[in-house]
C-alpha positions in Angstrom: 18.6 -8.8 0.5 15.5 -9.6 -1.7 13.0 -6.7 -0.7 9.1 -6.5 -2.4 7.5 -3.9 -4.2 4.1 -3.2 -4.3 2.6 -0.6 -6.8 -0.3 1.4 -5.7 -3.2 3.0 -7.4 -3.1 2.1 -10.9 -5.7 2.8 -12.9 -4.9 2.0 -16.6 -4.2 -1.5 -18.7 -0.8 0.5 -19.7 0.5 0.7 -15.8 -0.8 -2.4 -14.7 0.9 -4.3 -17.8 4.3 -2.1 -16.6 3.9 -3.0 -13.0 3.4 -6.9 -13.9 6.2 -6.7 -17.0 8.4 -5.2 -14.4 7.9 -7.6 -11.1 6.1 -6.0 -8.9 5.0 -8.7 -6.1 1.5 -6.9 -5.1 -0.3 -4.4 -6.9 -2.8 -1.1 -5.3 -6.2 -0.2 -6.4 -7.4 2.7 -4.4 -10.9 2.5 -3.5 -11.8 6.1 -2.3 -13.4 8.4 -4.0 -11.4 11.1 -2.9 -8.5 9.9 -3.7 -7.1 11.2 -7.9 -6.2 7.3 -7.9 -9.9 5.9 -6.9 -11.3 2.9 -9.3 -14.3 1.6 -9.3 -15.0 -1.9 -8.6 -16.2 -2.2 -11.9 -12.7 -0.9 -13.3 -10.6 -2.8 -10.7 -12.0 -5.9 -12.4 -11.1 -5.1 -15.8 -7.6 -4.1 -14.7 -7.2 -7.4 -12.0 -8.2 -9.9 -15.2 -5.0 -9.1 -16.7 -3.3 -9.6 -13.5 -1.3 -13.0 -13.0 -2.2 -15.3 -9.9 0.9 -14.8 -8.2 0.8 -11.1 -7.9 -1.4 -10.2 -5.0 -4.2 -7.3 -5.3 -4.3 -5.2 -2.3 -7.5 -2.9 -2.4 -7.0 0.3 -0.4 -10.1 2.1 1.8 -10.8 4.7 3.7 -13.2 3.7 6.5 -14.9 1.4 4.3 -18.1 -0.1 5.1 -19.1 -3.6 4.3 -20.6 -2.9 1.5 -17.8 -1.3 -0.3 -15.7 -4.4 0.9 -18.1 -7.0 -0.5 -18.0 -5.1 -4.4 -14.3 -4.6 -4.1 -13.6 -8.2 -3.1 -15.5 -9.4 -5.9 -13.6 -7.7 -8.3 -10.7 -10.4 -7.7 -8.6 -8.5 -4.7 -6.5 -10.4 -2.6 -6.0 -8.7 0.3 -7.9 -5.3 2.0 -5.1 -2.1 3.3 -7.5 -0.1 5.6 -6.5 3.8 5.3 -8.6 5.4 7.6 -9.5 5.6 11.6 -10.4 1.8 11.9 -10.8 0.8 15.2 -9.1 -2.5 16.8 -13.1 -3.4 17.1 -13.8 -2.7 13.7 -10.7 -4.6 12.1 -11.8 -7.5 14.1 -15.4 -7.2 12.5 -13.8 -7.3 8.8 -11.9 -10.4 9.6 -14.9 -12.1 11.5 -16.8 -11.1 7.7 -14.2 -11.8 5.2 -11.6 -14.4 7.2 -9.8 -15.6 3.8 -9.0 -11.3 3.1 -5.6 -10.8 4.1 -5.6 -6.9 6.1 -3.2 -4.4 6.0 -3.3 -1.8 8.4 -1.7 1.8 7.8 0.1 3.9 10.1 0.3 7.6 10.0 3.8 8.5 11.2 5.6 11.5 12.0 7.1 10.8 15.6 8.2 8.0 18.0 4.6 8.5 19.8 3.1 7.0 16.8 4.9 3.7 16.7 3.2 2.9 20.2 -0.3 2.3 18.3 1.7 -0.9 16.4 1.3 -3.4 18.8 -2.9 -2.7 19.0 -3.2 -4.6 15.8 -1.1 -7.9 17.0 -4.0 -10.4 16.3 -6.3 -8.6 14.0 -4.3 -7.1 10.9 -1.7 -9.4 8.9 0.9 -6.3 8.3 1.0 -2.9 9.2 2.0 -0.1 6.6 4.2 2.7 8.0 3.0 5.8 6.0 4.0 9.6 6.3 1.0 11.2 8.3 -0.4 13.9 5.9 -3.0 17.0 7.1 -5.2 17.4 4.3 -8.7 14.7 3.1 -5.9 12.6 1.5 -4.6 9.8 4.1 -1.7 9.1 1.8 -0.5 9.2 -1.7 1.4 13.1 -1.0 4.8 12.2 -1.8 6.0 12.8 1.9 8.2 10.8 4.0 8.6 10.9 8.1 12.0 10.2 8.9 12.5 7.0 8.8 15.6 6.6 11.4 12.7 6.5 13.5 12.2 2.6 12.5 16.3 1.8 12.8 16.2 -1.0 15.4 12.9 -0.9 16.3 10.9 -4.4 17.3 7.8 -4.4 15.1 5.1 -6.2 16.5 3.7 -7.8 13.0 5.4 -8.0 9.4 5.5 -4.5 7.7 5.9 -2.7 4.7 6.9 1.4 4.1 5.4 3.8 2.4 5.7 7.8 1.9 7.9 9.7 -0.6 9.8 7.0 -1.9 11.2 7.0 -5.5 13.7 5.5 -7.5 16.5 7.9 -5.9 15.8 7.2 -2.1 14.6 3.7 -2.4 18.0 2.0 -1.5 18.5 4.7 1.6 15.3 3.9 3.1 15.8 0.1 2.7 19.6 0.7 4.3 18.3 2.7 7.5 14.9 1.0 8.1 15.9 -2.5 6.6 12.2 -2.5 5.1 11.3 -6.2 3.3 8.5 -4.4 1.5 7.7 -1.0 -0.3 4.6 0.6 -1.4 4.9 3.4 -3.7 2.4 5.6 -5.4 3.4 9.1 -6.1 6.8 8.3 -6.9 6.0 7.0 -10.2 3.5 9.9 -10.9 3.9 12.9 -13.4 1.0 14.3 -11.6 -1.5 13.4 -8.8 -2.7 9.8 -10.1 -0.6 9.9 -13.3 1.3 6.7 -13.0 4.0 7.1 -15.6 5.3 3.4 -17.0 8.6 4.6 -17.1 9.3 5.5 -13.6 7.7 2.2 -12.6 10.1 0.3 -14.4 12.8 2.4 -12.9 11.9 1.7 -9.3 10.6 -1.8 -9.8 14.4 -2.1 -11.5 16.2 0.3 -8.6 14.7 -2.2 -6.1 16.0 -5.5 -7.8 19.5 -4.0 -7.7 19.8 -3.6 -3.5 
């Protein structure tokens, strides 16, 4: 089973050249300035520029306005993951604006109950991201996982990827019960909130290769 990784919120040359050495198939840049991880569109740039074509740049936002968008896009992102309380209505308006943007839309999850939100973004986002729901200003990016035996055998109503407290030691567990295709880490290859650590991206980039 070939499964894809995608690293999220990098910050330095050092990570992103780790990420790409390693084979990471999409890379994060966390655009919220809330967020220990956040870049500025400036920095995203720099960091994208040593980024190879084939590795897709996936820009991450909290209830973004168009503004934002327009910046972030310009500093070479592929696709837009939308973080925050984004309507239906207002992930139609971001398509309508930047159709060639591929959209991600995450999910907070901590029960059955909020699986039945999926099948709203048939139509409007190109993948949904099944994320640990958190209770602090943070969205994501806490290191928690929901249980993910809630996703064994269910239909998902667009292609998907999971997120939320995976690392290098649970990564082929949560592929085995959920039979993810794509993973998104971010504090699993941290030393400390938005301290990517080279080492532990190799590690997971390396665990994922072997399932």
């Amino acid at each position: 089973m070939s499964v894809c990784t995608k690293i999220c919120g990098l910050s330095t040359e050092e990570t992103v050249s780790s990420a790409v050495r390693n084979g990471a198939d999409y890379i994060g840049f966390v655009f919220f300035e809330k967020s220990p991880r956040a870049v500025s569109p400036e920095k995203a740039a720099m960091l994208i520029r040593q980024i190879p074509d084939h590795i897709r740049k996936i820009g991450v936002f909290v209830d973004p306005d168009n503004s934002l968008l327009e910046r972030a896009l310009a500093s070479g992102l592929t696709g837009f993951q939308l973080h925050g309380h984004e309507t239906a209505e207002r992930i139609a308006s971001i398509r309508e604006t930047f159709p060639k943007v591929t959209i991600w839309k995450a999910l907070s999850i901590a029960s059955s109950q909020d699986l039945t939100q999926a099948p709203h973004y048939r139509g409007l986002a190109d993948r949904l991201l099944y994320d640990a729901r958190t209770d602090g200003v943070l969205p994501g990016g806490m290191g928690r996982r929901f249980d993910w035996r809630l996703l064994k055998n269910y239909k998902h109503p667009l292609p998907w990827a999971l997120s939320g407290g995976l690392d290098a030691g649970n990564i082929a567990q949560a592929v085995a019960i959920t039979g993810a295709e794509l993973v998104d880490i971010s504090s699993g290859v941290e030393t400390s909130p938005g301290i990517k650590d080279m080492d532990k991206i190799a590690q997971f980039l390396q665990a994922v290769r072997l399932l």
